[in-house]
BABALUM-319366 format. One line per 4 residues: for each residue z, y, x of C-alpha. Coordinates in steps of 0.05 Angstrom, whole numbers, plus 32768, in hexadecimal, padded with zeros to 4 digits. Example, Ala and Ser with C-alpha at 12.3 -4.5 7.8 and 13.67 -1.06 7.14 Angstrom:
BEGIN
809C/7FA6/80F6 | 808F/7FEB/8111
***
This chain:
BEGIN
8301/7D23/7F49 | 82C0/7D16/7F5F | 82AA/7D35/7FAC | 8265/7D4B/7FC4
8245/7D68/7FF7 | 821E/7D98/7FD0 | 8224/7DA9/7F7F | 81EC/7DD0/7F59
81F4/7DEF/7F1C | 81B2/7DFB/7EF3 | 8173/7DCC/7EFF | 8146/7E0C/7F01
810F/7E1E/7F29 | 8147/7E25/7F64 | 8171/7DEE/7F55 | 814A/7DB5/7F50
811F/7DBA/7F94 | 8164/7DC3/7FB5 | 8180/7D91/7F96 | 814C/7D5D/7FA8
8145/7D74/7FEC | 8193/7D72/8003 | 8193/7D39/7FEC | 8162/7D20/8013
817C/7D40/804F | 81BE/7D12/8047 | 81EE/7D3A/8021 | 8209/7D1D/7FE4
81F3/7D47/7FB8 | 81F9/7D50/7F66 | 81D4/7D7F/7F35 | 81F1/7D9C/7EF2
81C0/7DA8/7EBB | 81E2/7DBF/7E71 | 81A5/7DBE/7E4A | 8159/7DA6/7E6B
813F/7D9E/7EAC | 8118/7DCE/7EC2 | 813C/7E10/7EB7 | 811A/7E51/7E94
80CC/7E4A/7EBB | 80C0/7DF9/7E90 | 80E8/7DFE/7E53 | 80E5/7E50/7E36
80C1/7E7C/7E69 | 807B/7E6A/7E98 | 8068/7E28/7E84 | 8069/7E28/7E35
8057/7E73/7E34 | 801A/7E6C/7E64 | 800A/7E2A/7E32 | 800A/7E51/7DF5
7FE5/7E93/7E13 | 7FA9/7E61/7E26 | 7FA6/7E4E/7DDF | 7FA7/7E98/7DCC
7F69/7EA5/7DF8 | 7F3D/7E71/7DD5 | 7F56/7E94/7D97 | 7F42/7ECC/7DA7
7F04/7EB6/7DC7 | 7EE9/7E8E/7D90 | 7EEC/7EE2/7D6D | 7EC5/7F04/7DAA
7E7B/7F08/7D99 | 7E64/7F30/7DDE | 7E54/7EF1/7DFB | 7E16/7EE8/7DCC
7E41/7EB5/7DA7 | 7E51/7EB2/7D6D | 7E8C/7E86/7D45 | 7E8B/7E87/7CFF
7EC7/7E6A/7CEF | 7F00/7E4F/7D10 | 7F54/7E42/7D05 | 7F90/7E43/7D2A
7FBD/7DFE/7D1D | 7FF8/7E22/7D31 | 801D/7DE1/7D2E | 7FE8/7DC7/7D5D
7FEA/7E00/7D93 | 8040/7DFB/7D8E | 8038/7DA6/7D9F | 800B/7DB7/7DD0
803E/7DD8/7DF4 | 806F/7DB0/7DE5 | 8050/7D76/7E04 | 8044/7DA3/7E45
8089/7DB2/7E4D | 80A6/7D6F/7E41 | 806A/7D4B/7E73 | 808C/7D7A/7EA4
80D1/7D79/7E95 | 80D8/7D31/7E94 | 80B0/7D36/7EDB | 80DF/7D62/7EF9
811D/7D36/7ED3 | 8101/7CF2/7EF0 | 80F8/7D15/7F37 | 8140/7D25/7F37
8150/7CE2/7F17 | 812D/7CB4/7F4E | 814E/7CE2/7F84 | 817C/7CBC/7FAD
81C8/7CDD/7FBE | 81BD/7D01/7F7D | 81DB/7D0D/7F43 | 81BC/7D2A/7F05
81F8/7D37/7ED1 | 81ED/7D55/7E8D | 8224/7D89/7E80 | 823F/7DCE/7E85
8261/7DDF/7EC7 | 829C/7E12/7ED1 | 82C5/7E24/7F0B | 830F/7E0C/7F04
831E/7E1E/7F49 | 82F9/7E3F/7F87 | 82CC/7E04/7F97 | 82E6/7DD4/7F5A
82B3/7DCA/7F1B | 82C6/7DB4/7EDF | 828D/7D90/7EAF | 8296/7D8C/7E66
825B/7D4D/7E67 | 8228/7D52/7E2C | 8233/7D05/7E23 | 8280/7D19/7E14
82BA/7D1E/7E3E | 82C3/7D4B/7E7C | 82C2/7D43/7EC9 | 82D2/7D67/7F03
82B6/7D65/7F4E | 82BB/7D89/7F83 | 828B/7DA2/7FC2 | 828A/7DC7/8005
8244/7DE3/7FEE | 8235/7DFA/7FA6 | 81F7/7E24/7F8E | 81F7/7E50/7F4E
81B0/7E41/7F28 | 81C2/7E53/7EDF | 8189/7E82/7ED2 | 8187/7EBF/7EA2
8178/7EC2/7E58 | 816A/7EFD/7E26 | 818F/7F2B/7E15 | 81A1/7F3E/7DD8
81B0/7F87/7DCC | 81D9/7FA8/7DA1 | 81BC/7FC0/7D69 | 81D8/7FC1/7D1D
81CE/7F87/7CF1 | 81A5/7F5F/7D2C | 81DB/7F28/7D21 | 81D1/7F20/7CD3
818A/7F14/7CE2 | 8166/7ED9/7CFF | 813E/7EFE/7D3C | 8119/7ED8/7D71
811D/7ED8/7DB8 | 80EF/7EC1/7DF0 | 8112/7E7A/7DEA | 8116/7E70/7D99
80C7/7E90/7D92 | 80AF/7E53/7DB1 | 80D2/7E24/7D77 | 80B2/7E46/7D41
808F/7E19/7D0D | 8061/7E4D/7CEA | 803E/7E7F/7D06 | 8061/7EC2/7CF8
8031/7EF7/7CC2 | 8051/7F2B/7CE3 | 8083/7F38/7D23 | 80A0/7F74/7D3F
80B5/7F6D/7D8A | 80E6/7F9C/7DAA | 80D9/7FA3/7DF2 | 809D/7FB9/7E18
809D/7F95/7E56 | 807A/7F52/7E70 | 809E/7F27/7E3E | 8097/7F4E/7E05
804A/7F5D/7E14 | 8034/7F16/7E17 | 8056/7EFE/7DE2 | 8038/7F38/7DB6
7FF4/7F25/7DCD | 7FF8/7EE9/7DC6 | 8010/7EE7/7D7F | 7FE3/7F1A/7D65
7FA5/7EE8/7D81 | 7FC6/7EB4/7D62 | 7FC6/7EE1/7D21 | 8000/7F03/7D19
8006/7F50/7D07 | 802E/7F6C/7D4D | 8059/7FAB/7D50 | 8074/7FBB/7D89
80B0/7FEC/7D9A | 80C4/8002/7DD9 | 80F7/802D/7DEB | 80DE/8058/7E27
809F/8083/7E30 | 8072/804E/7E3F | 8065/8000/7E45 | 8072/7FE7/7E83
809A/801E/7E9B | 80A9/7FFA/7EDD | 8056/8001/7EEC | 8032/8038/7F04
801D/8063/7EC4 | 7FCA/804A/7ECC | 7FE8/8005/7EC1 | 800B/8012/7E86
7FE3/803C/7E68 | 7FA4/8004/7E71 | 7FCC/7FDA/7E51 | 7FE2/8000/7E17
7F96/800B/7E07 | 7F85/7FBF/7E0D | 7FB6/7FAA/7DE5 | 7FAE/7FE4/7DB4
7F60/7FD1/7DAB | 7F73/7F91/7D99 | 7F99/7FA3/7D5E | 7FE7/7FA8/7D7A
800B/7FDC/7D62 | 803D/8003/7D9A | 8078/8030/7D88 | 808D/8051/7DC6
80CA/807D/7DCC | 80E8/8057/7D9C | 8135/8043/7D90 | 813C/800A/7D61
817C/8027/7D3A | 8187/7FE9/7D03 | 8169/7FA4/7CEA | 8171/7F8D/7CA7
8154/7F4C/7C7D | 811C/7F54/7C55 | 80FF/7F35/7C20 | 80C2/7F1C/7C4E
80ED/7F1D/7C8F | 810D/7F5E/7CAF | 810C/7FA1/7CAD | 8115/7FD9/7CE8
812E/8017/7CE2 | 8112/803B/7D1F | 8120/807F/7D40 | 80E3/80A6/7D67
80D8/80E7/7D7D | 80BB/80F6/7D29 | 80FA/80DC/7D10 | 8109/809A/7CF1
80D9/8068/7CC7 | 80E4/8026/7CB9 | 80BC/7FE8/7CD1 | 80B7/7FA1/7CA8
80A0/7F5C/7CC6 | 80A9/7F12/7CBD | 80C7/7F0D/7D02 | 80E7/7F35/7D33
80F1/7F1C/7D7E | 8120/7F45/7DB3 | 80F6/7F43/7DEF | 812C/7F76/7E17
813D/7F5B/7E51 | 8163/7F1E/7E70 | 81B0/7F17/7E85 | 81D3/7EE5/7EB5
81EF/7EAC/7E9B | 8233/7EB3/7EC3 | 8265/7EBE/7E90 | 8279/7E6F/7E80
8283/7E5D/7EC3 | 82BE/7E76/7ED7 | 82AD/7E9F/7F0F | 82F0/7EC5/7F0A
8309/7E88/7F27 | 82E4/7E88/7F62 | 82DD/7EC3/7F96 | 8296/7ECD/7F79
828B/7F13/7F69 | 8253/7F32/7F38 | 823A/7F71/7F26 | 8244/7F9B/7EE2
820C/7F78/7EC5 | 8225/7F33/7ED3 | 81F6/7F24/7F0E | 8217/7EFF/7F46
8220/7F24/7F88 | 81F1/7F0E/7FC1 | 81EE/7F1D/8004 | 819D/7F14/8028
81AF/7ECB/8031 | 81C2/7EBC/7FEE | 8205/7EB4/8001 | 823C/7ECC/7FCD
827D/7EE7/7FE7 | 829A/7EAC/7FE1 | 8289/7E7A/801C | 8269/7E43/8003
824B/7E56/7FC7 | 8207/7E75/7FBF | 81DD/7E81/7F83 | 8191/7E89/7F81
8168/7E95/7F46 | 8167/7EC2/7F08 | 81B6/7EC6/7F11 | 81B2/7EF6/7F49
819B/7F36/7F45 | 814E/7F4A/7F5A | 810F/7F34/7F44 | 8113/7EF9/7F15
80DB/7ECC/7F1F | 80CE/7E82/7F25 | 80B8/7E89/7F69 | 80EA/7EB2/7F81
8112/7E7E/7F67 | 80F4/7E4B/7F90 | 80F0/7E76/7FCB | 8140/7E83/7FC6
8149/7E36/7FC9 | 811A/7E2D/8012 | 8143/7E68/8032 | 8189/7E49/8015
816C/7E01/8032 | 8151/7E0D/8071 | 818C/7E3E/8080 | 81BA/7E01/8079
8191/7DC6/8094 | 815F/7DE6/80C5 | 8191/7E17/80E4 | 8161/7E51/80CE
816A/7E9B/80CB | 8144/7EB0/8084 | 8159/7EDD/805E | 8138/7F00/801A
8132/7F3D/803D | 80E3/7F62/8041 | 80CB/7F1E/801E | 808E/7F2F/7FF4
809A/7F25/7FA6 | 8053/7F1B/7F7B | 805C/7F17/7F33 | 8021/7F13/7F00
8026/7F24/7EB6 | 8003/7EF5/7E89 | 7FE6/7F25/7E58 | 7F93/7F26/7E52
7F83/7F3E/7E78 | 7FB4/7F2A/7EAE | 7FDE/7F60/7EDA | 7FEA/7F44/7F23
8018/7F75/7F53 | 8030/7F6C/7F9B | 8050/7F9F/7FCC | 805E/7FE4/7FC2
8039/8005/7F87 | 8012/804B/7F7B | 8056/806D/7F65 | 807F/8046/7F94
805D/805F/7FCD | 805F/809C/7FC0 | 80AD/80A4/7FAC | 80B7/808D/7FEE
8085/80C4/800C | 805B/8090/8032 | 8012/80A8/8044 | 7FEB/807B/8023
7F9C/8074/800C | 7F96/805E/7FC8 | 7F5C/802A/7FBD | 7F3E/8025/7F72
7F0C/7FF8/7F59 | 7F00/7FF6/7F0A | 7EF5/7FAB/7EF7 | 7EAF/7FC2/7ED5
7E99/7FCD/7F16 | 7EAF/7F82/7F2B | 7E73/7F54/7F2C | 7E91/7F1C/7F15
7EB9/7F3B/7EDC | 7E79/7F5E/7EC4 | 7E51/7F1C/7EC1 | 7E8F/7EFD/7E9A
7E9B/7F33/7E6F | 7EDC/7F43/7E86 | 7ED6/7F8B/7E9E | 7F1E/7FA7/7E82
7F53/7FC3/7EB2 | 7F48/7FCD/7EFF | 7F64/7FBE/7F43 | 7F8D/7FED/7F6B
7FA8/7FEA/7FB9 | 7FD5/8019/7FDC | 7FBB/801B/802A | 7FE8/803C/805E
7FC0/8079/8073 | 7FD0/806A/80C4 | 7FC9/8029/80C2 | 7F9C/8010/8094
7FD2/7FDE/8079 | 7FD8/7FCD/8031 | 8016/7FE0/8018 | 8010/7FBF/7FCC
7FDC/7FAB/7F9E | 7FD1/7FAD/7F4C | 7F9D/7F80/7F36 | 7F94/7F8E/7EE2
7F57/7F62/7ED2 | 7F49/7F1E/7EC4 | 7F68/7EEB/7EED | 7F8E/7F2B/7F12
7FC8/7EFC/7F2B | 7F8E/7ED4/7F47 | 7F67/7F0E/7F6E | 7FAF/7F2F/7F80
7FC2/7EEC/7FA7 | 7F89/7EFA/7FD1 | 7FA4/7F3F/7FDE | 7FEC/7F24/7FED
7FD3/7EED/8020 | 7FAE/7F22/8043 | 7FE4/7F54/8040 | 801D/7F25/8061
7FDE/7F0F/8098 | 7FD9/7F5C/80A7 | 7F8E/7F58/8096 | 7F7E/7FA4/8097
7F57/7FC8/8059 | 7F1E/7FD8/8087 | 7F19/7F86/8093 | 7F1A/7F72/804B
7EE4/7FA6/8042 | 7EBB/7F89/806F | 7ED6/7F3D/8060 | 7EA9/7F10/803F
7EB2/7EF5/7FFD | 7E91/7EB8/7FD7 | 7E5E/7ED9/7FA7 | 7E66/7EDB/7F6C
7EB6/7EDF/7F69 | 7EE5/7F0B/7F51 | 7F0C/7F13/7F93 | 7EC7/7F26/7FB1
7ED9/7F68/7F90 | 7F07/7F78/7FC2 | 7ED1/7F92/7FF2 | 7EBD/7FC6/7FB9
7F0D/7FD3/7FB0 | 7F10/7FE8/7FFD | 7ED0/800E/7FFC | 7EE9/803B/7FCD
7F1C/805D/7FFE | 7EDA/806B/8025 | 7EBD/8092/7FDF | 7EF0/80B3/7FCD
***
């Protein structure tokens, strides 16, 4: 049996920083990857996703005439825009593979890792053959992937999910997605720019039912004028094969009808990948939906072991991810004190326009009966975005009426995750709404806008 200082399971956004640096600080350390490097973010989620939604924008682009020009004709080389993306994930897989690689006290072995015993690992090797080791330190970076919900006949069918969607060949003349949130949505844009007729069925009320209702219901008309179709209320109740792909039978509020498409992808949600590693082994404990128990630290309950990433439960994000590994490290190494506790948690959704969101939103606030100032800015009154064209969606800010602290911010406009940085940097440096008002701004930017934003609580 081999012995470590500190094992890693999962190469993901986590796991591979950690990995690298604990090594570097002196313990012998070794990482376990079962498939590539790079976890979820390089292989099926941020990087070939963001790769393929830039293609979608010149596609739909090259259609826009409001710019005062005009294409004629144009294609889309589906095989072309899927290489493209292929070559951007494997430039930066094999980057983050070679920086493990060249790493010195560390081990990159190819496998799948189970617990045998409370800090024993067992490694069935994907060269052949197993292996076991053993460490005083081990970190859980396994990830999540989608979920696949129960729903009669989905397993006599060939259905896509975020992961397979990104292998396809030929570009789909039709695709139904079930699920109305961030995944879901820009996969259904971008497919439908690509070419593709898009239905989209969502169970609840709304999109985006985790946004305030402005948001979602911004959205819904963006995505509506450009041709997707949305089913809301809607329970999917069966999936059969079709002579030209599938066919849903689906059950609304008017009763049932039945949907047909070439493809259908289950955008749903994501689940932990804890069940293969033998956790019951271990004093690891996780929740009902498979999540592993954390406490602020990222410690587990058993003493030793911590896992970061998409594996615990909370916001699953790359950068969370990589945040999780600096508290884990400098906990260890620097003697620190960090915890995950009141750290802030941006996310942007990638649809066009974008959606950027930090802090507490509209709703938020006020379920927790805060006094708060809502600022509002339409992007058609944004400079910038007028002079681009760009004047969908808006930006939002919840201000604490004593203070003059911003609570949150919802930036739905082009570049949003851009301009909503802004808002976040000034939000953790306690810059007031009162001084961004009265900030100044390179003209002409978009992020200039946020004097206009912060005026508004003066209008209204």
């Amino acid at each position: 049996m081999k012995t470590y200082d500190a094992i890693i399971i999962g190469s993901g956004q986590a796991g591979t920083p950690l990995a690298k640096k604990l090594a570097k600080a002196g313990k012998k350390t070794a990482i376990i990857e079962k498939r590539f490097v790079g976890g979820t973010c390089v292989n099926d989620g941020c990087t070939p996703t963001k790769a393929l939604i830039a293609s979608a924008r010149n596609a739909f682009m090259a259609t826009r005439t409001d710019l005062g020009v005009i294409t004629t004709e144009f294609k889309v080389d589906f095989p072309a825009v899927m290489k493209r993306k292929d070559d951007i994930v494997k430039k930066s897989r094999n980057g983050g593979q070679k920086g493990l690689e060249e790493t010195e006290n560390l081990d990159l072995i190819f496998g799948d890792a189970s617990f045998i015993g409370k800090k024993t690992l067992k490694i069935k090797l994907s060269a052949g053959g197993e292996e076991e080791m053993t460490a005083d330190l081990i970190f859980i970076d396994t990830g999540a992937t989608a979920t696949v919900p129960k729903i009669e006949g989905l397993d006599q069918v060939d259905y896509l999910t975020n992961t397979s969607i990104l292998e396809l060949k030929e570009l789909p003349e039709s695709l139904i997605i079930i699920g109305g949130n961030y995944i879901g949505l820009e996969f259904g844009q971008m497919f439908m720019r690509f070419g593709s007729k898009v239905t989209l069925i969502e169970k609840g009320d709304r999109i985006m039912s985790r946004e305030d209702e402005d948001v979602s219901q911004c959205v819904t008309d963006f995505l509506t004028e450009e041709g997707m179709k949305i089913i809301t209320s809607a329970e999917t109740q069966k999936i059969e094969k079709a002579a030209d792909g599938v066919t849903l039978t689906i059950k609304t509020k008017t009763g049932e009808q039945q949907i047909t498409a070439s493809k259908v992808l289950i955008a749903v949600g994501r689940t932990p990948q804890t069940k293969t590693l033998g956790l019951e082994n271990t004093d690891v404990e996780v929740d009902e939906k498979g999540y592993i128990k954390v406490n602020d630290k990222l410690e587990t309950a058993a003493k030793g072991i911590y896992a970061l990433g998409d594996v615990k439960p909370g916001p699953a994000f790359t950068h969370i991810a990589y945040n999780d590994h600096l508290i884990v490290l400098k906990n260890l190494t620097e003697d620190a004190d960090l915890s995950i506790k009141g750290r802030p948690v941006p996310y942007c959704m990638f649809t066009d326009p974008q959606l950027g969101r930090i802090g507490l939103s509209e709703n938020e606030a006020h379920e927790q009966g805060l006094d708060v100032l809502i600022a509002h800015l339409p992007m058609a009154r944004a400079g910038r975005a007028s002079e681009l064209n760009e004047t969908k969606g808006f930006m939002k800010a919840v201000v604490d009426a004593k203070t003059n602290q911003i609570l949150g911010a919802t930036v739905l406009g082009y570049e949003g995750g851009e301009v909503m940085s802004v808002l976040q940097v000034a939000m953790q440096g306690k810059i007031t709404a009162q001084e961004l008002r009265e900030n100044i701004f390179a003209h002409p930017t978009l992020s200039e806008s946020i004097n206009n934003l912060f005026m508004s609580i003066e209008e209204a």
